[in-house]
N, C-alpha and C positions, 0 to 999 in steps of 0.2 A: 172791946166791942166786936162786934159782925163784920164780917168782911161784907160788903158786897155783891150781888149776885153776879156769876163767873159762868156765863154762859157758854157752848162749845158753837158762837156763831160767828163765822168768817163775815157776817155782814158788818163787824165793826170793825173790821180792817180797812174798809176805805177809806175812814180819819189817813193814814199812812201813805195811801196812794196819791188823794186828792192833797195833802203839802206836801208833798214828793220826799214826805219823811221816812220811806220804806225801809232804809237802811239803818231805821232805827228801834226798829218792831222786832222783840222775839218771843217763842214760847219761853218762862223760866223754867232754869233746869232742875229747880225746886220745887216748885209750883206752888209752894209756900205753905201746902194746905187750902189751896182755895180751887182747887181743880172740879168742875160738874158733878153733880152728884152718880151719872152714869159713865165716868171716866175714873176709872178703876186703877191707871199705871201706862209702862209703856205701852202693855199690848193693844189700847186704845188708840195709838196714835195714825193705825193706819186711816181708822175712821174718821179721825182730825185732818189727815192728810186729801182724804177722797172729799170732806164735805168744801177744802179749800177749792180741788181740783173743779167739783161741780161748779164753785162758786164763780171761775173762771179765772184764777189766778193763774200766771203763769210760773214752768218748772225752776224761773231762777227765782220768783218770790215766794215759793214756798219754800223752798231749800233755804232762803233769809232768813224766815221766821220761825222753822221748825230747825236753828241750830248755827247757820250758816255766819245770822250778824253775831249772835254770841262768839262761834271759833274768831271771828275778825278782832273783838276786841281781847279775848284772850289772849291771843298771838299778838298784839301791840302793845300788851300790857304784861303779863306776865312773865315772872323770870323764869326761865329752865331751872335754876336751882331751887323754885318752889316746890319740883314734881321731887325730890331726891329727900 
């Protein structure tokens, strides 16, 4: 089937704020395939980054969600012997 339409709008990040579930929001670092039809890769993320900033989020929720809750559950989850 169709994914979904995958918008790049930070106005659905407030589900996250408003239950205070923020630390549990991130970009995947796969994207699955389902990433905007005008987000091309990384070098897009600056614009993913500025339309959060515009949005008003602040520098420790975006750092959560562009990377931050993913490294947290890595590092509580993964073994060092996975990288070898």
């Amino acid at each position: 089937g169709a994914y979904p339409r995958h918008d790049p709008d930070p106005d659905a990040l407030p589900y996250g704020v408003v239950t205070d579930e923020f630390d549990r929001l991130a970009q995947p670092p796969d994207n699955n395939n389902r990433q905007p039809a005008d987000f091309n890769g990384i070098e897009d993320f600056p614009r993913l980054t500025q339309k959060l900033v515009d949005a008003g989020y602040s520098d420790d929720e975006i750092k959560k969600v562009l990377g931050g809750n993913l490294l947290r559950v890595f590092e509580a989850t993964w073994r060092p012997e996975f990288f070898r």
